[in-house]
C-alpha positions in Angstrom: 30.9 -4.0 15.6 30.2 -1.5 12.6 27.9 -4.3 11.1 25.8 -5.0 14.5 25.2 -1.5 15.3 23.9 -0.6 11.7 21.8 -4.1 12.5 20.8 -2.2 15.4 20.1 1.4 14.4 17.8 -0.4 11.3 15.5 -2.2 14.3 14.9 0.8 15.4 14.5 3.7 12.7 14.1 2.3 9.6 10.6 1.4 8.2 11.1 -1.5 4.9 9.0 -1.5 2.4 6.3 -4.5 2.3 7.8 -6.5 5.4 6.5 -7.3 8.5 7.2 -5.1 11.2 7.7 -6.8 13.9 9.5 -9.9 11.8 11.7 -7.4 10.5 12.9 -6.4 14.0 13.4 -10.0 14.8 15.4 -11.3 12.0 17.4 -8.1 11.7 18.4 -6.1 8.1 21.2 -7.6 5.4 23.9 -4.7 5.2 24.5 -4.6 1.7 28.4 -2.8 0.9 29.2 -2.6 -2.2 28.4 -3.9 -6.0 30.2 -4.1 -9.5 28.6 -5.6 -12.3 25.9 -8.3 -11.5 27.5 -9.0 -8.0 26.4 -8.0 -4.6 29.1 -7.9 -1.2 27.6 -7.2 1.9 28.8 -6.3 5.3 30.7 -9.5 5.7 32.0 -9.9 2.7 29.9 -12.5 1.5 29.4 -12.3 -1.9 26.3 -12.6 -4.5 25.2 -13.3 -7.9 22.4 -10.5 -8.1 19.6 -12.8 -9.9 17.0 -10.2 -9.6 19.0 -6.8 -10.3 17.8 -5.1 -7.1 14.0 -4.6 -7.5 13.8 -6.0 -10.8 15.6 -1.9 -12.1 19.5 -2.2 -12.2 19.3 -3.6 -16.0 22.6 -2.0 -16.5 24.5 -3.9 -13.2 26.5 -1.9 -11.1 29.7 0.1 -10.8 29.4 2.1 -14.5 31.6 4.9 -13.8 30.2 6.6 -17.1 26.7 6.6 -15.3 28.7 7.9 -11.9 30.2 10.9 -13.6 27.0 11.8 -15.5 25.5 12.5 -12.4 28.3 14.1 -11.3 28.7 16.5 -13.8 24.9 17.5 -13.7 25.1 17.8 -10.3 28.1 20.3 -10.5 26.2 22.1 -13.7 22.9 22.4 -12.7 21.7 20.2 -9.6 17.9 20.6 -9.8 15.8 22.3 -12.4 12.1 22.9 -12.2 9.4 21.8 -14.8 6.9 24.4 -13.7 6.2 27.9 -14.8 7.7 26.9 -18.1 11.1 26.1 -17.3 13.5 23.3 -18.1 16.5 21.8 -18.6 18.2 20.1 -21.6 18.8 16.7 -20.4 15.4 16.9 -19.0 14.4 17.8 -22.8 17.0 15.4 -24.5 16.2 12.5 -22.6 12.0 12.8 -23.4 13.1 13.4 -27.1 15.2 10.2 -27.0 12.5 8.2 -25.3 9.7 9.4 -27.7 12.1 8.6 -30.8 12.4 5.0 -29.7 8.8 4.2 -27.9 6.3 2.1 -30.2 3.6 4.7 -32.6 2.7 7.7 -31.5 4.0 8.0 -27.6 5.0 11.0 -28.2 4.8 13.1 -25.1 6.3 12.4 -21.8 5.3 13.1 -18.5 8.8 12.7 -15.8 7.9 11.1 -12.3 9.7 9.7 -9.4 9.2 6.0 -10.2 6.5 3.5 -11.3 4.1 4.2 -8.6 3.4 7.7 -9.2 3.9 7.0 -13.1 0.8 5.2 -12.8 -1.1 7.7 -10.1 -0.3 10.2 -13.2 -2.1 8.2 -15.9 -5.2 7.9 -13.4 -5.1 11.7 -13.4 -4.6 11.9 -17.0 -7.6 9.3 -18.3 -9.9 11.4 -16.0 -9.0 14.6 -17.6 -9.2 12.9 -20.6 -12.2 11.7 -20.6 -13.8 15.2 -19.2 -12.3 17.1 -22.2 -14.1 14.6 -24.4 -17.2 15.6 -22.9 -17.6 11.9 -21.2 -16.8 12.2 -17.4 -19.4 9.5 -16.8 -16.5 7.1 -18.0 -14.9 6.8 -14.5 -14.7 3.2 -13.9 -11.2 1.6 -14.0 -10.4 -2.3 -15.2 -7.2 -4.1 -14.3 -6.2 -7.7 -13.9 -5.9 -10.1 -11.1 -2.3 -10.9 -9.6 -1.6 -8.0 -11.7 1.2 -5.1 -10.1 0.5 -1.0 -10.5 2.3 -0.1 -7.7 1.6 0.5 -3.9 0.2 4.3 -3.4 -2.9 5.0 -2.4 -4.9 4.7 -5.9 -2.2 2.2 -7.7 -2.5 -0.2 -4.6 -6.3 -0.4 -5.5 -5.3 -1.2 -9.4 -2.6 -4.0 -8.2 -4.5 -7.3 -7.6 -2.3 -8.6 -4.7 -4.1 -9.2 -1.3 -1.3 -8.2 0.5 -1.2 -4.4 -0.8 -5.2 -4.5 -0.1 -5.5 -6.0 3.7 -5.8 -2.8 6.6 -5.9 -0.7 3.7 -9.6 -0.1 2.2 -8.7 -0.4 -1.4 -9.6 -1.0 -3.9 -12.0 1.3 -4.6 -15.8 0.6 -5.8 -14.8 2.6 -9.2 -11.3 -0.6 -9.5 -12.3 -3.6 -11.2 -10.7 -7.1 -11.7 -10.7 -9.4 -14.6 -8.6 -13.2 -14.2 -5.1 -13.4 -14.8 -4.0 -15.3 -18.1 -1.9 -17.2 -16.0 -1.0 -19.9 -18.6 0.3 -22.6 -15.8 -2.8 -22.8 -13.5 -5.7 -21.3 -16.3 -8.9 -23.1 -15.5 -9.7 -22.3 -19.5 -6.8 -25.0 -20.4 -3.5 -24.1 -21.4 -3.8 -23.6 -25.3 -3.2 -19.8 -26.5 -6.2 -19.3 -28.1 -8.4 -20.9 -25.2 -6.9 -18.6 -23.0 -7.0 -15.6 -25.5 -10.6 -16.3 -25.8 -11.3 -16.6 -22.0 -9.4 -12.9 -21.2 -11.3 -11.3 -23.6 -15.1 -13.1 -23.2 -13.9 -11.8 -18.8 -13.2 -8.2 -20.3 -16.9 -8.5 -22.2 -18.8 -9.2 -19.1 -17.0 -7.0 -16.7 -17.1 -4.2 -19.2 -20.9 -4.8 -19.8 -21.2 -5.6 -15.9 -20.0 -2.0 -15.0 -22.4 -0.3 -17.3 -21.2 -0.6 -20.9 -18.4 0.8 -22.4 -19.9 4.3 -21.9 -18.9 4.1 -18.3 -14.9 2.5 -18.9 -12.4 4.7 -18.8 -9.4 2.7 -19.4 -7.9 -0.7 -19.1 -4.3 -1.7 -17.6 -2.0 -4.9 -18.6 2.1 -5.5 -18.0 3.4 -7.2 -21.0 4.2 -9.4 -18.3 2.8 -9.8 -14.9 5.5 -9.2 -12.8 5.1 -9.3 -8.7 2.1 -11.7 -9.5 4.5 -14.5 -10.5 6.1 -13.7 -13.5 3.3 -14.2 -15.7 3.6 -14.8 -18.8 0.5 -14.6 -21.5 0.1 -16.2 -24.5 1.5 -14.7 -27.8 -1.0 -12.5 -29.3 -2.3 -11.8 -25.8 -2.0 -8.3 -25.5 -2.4 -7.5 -29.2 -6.0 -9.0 -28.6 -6.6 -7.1 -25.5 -5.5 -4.0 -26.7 -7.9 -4.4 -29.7 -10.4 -5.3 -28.0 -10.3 -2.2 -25.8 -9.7 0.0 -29.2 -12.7 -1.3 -31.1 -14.9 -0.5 -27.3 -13.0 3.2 -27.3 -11.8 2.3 -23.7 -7.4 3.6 -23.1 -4.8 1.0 -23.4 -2.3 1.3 -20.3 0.8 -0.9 -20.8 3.1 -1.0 -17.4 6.3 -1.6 -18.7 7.7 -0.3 -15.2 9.3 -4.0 -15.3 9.3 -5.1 -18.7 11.0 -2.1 -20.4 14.9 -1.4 -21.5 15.7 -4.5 -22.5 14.4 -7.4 -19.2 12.5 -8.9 -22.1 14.7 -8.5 -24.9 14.2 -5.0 -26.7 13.8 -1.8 -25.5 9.8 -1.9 -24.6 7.9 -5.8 -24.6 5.1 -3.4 -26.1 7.1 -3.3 -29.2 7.7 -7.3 -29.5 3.7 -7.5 -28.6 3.4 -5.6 -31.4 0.8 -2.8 -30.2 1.0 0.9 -29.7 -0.9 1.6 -26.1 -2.2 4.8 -25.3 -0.2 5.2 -22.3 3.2 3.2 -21.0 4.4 3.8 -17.8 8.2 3.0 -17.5 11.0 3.3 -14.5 13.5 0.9 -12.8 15.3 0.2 -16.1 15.1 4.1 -17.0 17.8 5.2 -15.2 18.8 1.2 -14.0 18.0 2.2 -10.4 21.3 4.4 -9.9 18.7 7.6 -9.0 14.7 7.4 -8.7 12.7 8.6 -12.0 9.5 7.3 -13.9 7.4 8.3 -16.9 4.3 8.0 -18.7 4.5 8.2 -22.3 1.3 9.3 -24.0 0.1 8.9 -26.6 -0.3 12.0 -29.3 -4.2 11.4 -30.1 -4.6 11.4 -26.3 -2.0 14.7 -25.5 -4.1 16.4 -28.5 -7.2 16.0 -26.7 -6.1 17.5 -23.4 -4.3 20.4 -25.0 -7.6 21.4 -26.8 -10.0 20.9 -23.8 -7.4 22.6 -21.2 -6.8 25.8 -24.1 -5.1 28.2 -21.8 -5.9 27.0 -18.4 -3.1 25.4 -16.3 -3.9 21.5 -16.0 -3.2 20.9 -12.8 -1.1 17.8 -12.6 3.3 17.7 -11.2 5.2 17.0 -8.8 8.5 19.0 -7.6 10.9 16.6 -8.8 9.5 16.2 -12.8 12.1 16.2 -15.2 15.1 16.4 -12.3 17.9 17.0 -14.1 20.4 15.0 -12.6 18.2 12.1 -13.1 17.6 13.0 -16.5 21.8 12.9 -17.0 21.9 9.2 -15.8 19.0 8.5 -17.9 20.6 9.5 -21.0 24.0 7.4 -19.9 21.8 4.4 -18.9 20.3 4.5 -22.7 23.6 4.6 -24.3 25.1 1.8 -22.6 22.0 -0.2 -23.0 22.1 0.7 -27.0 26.1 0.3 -27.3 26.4 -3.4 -26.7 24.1 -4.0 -23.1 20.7 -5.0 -25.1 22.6 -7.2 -27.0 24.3 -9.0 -24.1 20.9 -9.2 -22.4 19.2 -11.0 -25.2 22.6 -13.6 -25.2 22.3 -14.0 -21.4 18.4 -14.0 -21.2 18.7 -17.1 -23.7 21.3 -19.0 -21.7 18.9 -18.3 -19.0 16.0 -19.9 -20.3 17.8 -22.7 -21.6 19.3 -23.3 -18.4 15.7 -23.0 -16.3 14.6 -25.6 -18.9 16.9 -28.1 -17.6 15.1 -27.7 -14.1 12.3 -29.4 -15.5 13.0 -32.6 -14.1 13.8 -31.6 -11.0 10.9 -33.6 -8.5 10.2 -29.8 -7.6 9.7 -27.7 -10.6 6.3 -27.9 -12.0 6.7 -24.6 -14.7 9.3 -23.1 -16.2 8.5 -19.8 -17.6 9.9 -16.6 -18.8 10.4 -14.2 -21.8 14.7 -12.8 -21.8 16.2 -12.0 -18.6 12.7 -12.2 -16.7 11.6 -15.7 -16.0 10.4 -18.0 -13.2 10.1 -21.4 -12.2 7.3 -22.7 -10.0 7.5 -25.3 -7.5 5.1 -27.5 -6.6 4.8 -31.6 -4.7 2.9 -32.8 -7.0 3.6 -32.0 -10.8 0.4 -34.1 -12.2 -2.4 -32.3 -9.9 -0.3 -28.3 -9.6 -0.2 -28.8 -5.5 1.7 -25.7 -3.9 4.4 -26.1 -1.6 2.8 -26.5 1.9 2.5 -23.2 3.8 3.8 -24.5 6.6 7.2 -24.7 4.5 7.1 -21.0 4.2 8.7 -21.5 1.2 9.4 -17.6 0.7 11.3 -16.9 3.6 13.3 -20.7 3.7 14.3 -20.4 -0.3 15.4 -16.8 0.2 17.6 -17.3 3.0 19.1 -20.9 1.4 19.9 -19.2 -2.0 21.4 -15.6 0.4 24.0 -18.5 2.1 24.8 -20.0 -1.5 25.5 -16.7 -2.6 22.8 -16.1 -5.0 19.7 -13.1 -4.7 16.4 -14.3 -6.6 12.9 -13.0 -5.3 11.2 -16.0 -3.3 7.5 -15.6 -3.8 5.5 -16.9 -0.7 3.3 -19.3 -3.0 6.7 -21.3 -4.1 7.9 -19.3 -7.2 11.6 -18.0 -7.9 11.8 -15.1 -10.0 14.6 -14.0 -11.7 15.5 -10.4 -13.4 19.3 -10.4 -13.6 21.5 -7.4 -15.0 21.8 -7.1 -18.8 25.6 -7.1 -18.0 26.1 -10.9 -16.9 28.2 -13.0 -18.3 27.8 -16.7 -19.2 29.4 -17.4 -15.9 27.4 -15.4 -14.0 24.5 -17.3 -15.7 25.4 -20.5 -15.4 26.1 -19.6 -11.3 22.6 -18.6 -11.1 21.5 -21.8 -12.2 23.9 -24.0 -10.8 22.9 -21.9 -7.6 19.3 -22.7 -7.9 19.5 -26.3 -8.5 21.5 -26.8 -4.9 18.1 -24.6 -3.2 16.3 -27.0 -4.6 18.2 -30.1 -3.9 18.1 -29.0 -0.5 14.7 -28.3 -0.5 13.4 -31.6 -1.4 15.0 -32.7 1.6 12.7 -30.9 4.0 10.8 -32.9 6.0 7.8 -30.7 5.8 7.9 -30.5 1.9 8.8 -34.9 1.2 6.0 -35.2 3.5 3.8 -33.0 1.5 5.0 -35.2 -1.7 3.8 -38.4 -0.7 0.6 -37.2 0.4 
């Protein structure tokens, strides 16, 4: 009864994020109960191995009491603390020192949001004052990358590259450009490293010299890995050349590790495995493991220098109310320690296991990639492995995986172009692992047994 009327009271009062309306209504929410490590109960009892940690954020798993009572002791200290007119609080303070210590060069500065999405509205705002302290405000013109994620508000939706967060909505803007993704699997350069190397950076040429010259490029914006396009992985060396590139034409470096960082790919930030120092990194999710909303953009010194100087007394006019929330900032600091006393090191373990495992999938009649960098990886269906054809539509392969791998008890992120993502908790065990896997090769089993997708096989 409790269950059905919460079913009930979601139809008609509770807006999701990125679903269809009128779908939603029809096929009713998921009550989701309660959680403890990497494993998800929900109304029913029905239990699941979390494969994609929430939204990709709760890197630490669930149920950490130490995280729990962090919050709770802030909260009875000091429950909200504002950044403006000069005030503070210490793990506010603490928590930017920490993150500054530990980010790649010289991101020294941080800049507290409420998540990824406004972390990257933030840099937007930053690049443009940046830019007009430098005496250059003719360099207005954004580049970012096809099938590439920045968020959904108003301005970020315009640098994502996913039709779906474009249609009804009049974005991107005129001053947003595209370049191709690197996308290794389906790269119509061929699939060597340097080939496709060579092909991002000859697309960031032209579209730089196509908007006006570098004279009119403010800034340029890559994820390590290309998350909510596919799970995306580029080449080695990729964004090392990218981010060179953009150095040697004076245009910013944005990394948006708002997926990638504390520990999904292995260390702390991907940027630091890539082995480049960007002038901004936006980071979230993982930050506080999605216990309590918070984002930041780390800038860069040579950057924060410039805007210091050019604002001299004057107020820059950039916050929100909630920067630097205290209470945030408290799990924040928990989160880091766990991840730095023993959850890193466990990731890296797991996220091997992972990929091993994904590996074996290989020759399943479905899987035409395997790809993945830690504990983010995907595997990409397909009905015919020599010529790369998608799943039908008509399979709707997003909806029909999802809801196969919900009833064997496993949570992955069905993409509706027929790829499984998966961005498990740092915490798993190898059981936990192997479940996923062994999970995922029943979805599939069962998959190839649709009539819709065999016929689509022999086609």
């Amino acid at each position: 009864m409790l269950s059905n009327s919460l079913i009930e009271l979601d139809r008609r009062h509770l807006i999701h994020p990125v679903s269809s309306y009128r779908g939603h209504e029809y096929l009713g929410v998921r009550v989701l109960k309660s959680a403890k490590g990497a494993v998800l109960t929900d109304m029913d009892g029905h239990e699941l191995v979390d494969g994609f940690a929430g939204l990709w954020c709760v890197n630490a798993g669930y149920g950490h009491e130490s995280i729990v009572e962090a919050a709770a002791q802030q909260m009875r200290e000091l429950p909200y603390a504002t950044g403006y007119f000069d005030m503070g609080s210490e793990p506010a303070i603490r928590l930017a020192s920490e993150l500054a210590d530990r980010a790649p060069g010289d991101l020294d500065h941080v800049f507290f949001t409420l998540g990824g999405s406004d972390a990257v509205d933030s840099t937007v705002r930053f690049i443009r004052y940046y830019w007009h302290c430098k005496g250059q405000p003719q360099r207005d013109q954004f580049i970012s990358i096809e099938q590439g994620y920045h968020g959904s508000s108003t301005v970020g939706a315009g640098l994502t590259a996913l039709p779906g967060f474009h249609a009804g909505f009049g974005i991107p803007y005129s001053w947003q450009h595209k370049i191709p993704s690197h996308y290794s699997y389906r790269n119509p350069a061929g699939d060597t490293p340097e080939a496709i190397i060579q092909s991002s950076l000859a697309a960031l040429y032209a579209k730089v010299e196509e908007i006006g010259g570098p004279e009119r490029v403010a800034a340029f914006y890559a994820e390590p890995i290309q998350g909510s396009g596919g799970v995306l992985v580029p080449p080695k060396g990729w964004m090392k050349a990218m981010r060179d590139a953009c150095a040697a034409l004076d245009i910013l470096f944005i990394a948006d590790e708002v997926i990638t960082g504390f520990g999904r790919t292995g260390p702390l930030f991907a940027s630091t495995e890539d082995g480049i120092v960007p002038d901004f990194m936006t980071i979230a999710k993982g930050l506080t493991s999605g216990y309590v909303p918070m984002g930041a953009v780390l800038m860069s010194d040579r950057v924060y220098q410039v805007m210091a100087d050019g604002a001299g007394p004057v107020a820059i006019g950039h916050g929100y109310t909630y920067s630097a929330h205290p209470v945030s900032a408290a799990v924040g600091l928990e989160v880091l320690r766990l991840y730095e006393n023993g959850l890193l090191e466990n990731g890296r373990r797991a996220g091997a296991r992972l990929m091993a495992g994904l590996e074996t999938l290989r020759d399943h009649p479905l899987v035409g990639d395997v790809r993945g960098r830690g504990m983010l990886a995907a595997i990409e269906l397909v009905v015919n492995k020599k010529k790369k054809t998608p799943l039908p539509a008509e399979a709707a392969p997003g909806r029909r995986i999802f809801d196969r791998a919900w009833k064997s008890g496993l949570v992955i992120r069905a993409f509706a172009n027929g790829v499984l993502g998966y961005a498990p908790p740092l915490c798993c065990t190898d059981a936990e692992i192997d479940m996923i896997l062994d999970r995922t090769r029943k979805v599939l089993d069962a998959t190839l047994e649709d009539p819709d997708v065999r016929s689509a096989m022999v086609e």
